[in-house]
C-alpha positions in Angstrom: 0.0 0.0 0.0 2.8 2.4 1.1 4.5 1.5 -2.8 1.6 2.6 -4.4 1.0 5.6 -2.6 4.1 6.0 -3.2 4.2 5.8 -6.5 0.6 7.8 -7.4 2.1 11.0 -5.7 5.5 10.8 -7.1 3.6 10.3 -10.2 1.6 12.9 -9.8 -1.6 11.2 -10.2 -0.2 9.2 -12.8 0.7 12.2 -15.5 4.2 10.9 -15.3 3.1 7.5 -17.0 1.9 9.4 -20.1 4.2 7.9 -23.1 5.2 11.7 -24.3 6.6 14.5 -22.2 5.4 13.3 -18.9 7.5 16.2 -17.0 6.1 19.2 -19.6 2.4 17.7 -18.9 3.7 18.0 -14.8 4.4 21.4 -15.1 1.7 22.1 -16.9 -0.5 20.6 -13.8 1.9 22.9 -11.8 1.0 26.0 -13.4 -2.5 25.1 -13.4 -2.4 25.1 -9.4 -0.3 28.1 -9.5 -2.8 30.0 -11.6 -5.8 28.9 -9.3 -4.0 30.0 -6.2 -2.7 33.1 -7.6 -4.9 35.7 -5.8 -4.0 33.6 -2.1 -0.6 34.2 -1.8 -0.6 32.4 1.4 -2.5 29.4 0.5 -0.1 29.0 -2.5 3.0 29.5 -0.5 1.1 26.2 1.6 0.0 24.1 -1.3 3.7 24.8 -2.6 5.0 23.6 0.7 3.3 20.7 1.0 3.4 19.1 -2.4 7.9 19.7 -1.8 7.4 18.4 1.5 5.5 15.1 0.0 7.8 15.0 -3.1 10.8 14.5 -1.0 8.8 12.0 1.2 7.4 9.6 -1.8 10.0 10.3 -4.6 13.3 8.5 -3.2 10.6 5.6 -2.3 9.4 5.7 -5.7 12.4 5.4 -7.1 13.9 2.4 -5.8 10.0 0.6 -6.9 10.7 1.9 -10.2 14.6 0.5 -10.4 15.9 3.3 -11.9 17.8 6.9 -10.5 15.7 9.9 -10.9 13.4 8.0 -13.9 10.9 10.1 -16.3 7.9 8.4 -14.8 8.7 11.1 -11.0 7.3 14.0 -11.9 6.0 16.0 -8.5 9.3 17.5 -8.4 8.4 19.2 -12.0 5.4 20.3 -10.2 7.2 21.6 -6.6 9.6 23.5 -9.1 7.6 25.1 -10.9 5.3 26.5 -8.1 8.5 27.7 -7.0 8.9 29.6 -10.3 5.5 31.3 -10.5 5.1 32.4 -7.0 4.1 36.2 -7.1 4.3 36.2 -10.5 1.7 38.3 -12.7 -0.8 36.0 -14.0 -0.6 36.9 -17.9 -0.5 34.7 -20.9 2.8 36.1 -21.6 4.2 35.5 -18.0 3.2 32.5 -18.0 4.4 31.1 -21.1 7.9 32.6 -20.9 8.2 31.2 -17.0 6.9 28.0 -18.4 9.5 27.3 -21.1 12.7 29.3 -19.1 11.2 26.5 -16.3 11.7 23.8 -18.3 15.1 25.0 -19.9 16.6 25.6 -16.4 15.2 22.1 -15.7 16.7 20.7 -19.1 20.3 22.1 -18.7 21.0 21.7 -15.2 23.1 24.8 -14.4 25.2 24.8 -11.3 23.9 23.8 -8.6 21.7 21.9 -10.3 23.9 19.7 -12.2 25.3 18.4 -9.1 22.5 18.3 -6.4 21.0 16.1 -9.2 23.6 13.5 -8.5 22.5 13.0 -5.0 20.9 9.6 -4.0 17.4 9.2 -3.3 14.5 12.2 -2.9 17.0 14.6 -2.6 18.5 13.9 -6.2 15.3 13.9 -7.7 13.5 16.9 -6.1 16.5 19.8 -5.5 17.5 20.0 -8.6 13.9 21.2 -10.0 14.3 23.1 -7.0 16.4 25.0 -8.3 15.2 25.7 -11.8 12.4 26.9 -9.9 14.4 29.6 -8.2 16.5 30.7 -10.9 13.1 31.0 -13.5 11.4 33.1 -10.4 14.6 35.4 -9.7 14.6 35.7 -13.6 11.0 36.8 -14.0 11.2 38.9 -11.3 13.7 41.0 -12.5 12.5 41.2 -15.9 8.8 42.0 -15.0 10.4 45.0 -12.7 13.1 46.2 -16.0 11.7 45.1 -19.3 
């Protein structure tokens, strides 16, 4: 029971067994929550908090049912990331669509620290690294929403 629990959250309610782009239809999910909590800034800084806090509970778990490090299939750290990246961020189409692909690129490439909390064992290898694409997309937006 605890391995499929497991494995339904890390999944994220099974969007990352879709055959194509399971972490792109993750984030999508994200910014879907993001955009419904948008005018709560304290109930999205909660719902934020606890879907990290159960990624890093069910992910590492998840992992070792699946067999594989950090496999496609893990996809609530997509979605903890990328609440990270639209928190307090203007809900407009073009916001959201240039936070949603500088998300995944920052996801994609891995820069540093990312590259290298990625290689940590277990939840902490899976979700930190999202973690910080998250951060970086948010500082990013930020500053270009308050200069461009």
């Amino acid at each position: 029971m605890v391995n499929y629990i497991s494995k339904l959250l890390a999944t994220f309610f099974y969007i990352g067994l879709l055959p194509v782009a399971p972490g792109s239809f993750a984030t999508i999910a994200g910014v879907a929550i993001s955009y419904c909590l948008m005018g709560n800034p304290a109930a999205y800084l909660w719902v934020a908090f606890a879907v990290t806090v159960i990624g890093f509970a069910v992910s590492g778990r998840a992992e070792t049912v699946v067999g594989k490090k950090d496999p496609t299939c893990i996809v609530i750290d997509e979605v903890a990331g990328v609440m990270i990246a639209f928190y307090m961020l203007p809900a407009t189409p073009a916001v959201f669509w240039t936070a949603f692909f500088l998300f995944r690129a920052f996801d994609m490439f891995k820069i540093y620290p990312a590259n290298k909390l990625e290689g940590l064992k277990g939840s902490a290898g899976i979700m930190l690294d999202d973690i910080v694409a998250g951060i970086y997309t948010n500082i990013v937006m930020q500053i270009a929403i308050r200069f461009v």
